[in-house]
C-alpha positions, 0 to 999 in steps of 0.5 A: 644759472642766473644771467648773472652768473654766465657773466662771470664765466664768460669774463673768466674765460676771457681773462684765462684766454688773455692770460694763455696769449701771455705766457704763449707771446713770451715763450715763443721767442725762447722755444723759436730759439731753442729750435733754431738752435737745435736745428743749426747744431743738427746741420752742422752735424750732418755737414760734418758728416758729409765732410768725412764721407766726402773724404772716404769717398776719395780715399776710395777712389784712390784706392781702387786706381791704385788697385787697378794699376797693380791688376795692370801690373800684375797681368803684365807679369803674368803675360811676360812669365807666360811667355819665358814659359813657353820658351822653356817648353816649346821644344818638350813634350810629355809622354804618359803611359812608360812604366816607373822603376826605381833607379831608371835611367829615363833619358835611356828609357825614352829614347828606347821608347822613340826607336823601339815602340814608335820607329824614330831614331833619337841620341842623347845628343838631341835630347836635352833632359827627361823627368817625372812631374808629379809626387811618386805614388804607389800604383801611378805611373807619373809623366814624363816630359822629355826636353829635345835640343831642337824644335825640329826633332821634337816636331818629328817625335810629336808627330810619329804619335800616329803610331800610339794608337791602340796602345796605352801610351800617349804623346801630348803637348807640354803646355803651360798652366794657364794654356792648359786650363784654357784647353780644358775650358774649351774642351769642355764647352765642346763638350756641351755643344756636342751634347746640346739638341740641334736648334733650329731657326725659323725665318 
């Protein structure tokens, strides 16, 4: 290529060149426009955003106090039925093991039951009611739990239940539901004491 000729490619270059500064120095303001634009309408997206989980945040948390007050609520409710609970069963007992017949007369029976089979005099004026818990079933004896006037005579009954032993009856405590499950709860974590391997400690 004559010297000529490079010349011309070089002034062509020069002149595509000038003519790409052009076109870029005049869409640059347009495309920086655009983007500001874009970006501003993003941010005010993402604020918005912000806003509502702002808002959701709050209504959480009014949520959860309120929760919480009526976890408080409730637990106080629980405690005071507890407690009218146990008013009502302090002076009763339950009695396992006394054969079910149609028609009985339980007051009868069980109070047949204190004299004959454990040694303690007892009148139907120092029991307040006897009953079965429990659906009837074929070939379960139901428990009874038996409702004395006085702690006093309860205590005396409850204790002459020595006199059970090496019989199929039992005398047991009437206790609550949730004193109950706490009874089976550390029964059974006596259980798992009794069966776990002594540990040793080396000082």
């Amino acid at each position: 290529m004559s010297q000529r000729n490079l010349r011309n490619v070089g002034n062509l270059a020069l002149v595509d060149e000038a003519i790409l500064e052009c076109v870029l120095n005049k869409l640059a303001p347009r495309l920086t426009a655009e983007i500001v634009e874009k970006t501003n309408k993003i941010e005010g997206k993402i604020d918005g955003i912000n806003e509502r989980l702002t808002d959701v945040l709050t209504q959480l948390s009014s949520l959860k106090e309120k929760v919480d007050i009526h976890e408080q609520n409730i637990e106080k409710i629980n405690s005071k039925v507890e407690k009218i609970q146990r008013s009502f069963i302090e002076n009763s007992i339950t009695i396992a093991g006394i054969e079910e017949e149609n028609d009985e007369n339980l007051l009868c029976k069980v109070i047949s039951f204190f004299k004959d089979t454990m040694g303690v005099q007892c009148n139907t004026m120092e029991v307040n009611k006897a009953y079965r818990i429990g659906k009837k079933t074929e070939g379960r004896i139901r428990i009874i739990v038996v409702v004395f006037v006085t702690q006093w005579k309860r205590n005396m009954v409850y204790g002459a239940r020595t006199t059970l032993r090496k019989t199929n009856f039992y005398i047991n405590e009437n206790l609550t539901e949730k004193t109950y499950k706490l009874l089976l709860k550390a029964k059974e974590i006596h259980v798992k004491q009794a069966a776990s391997p002594a540990v040793e400690e080396f000082l």
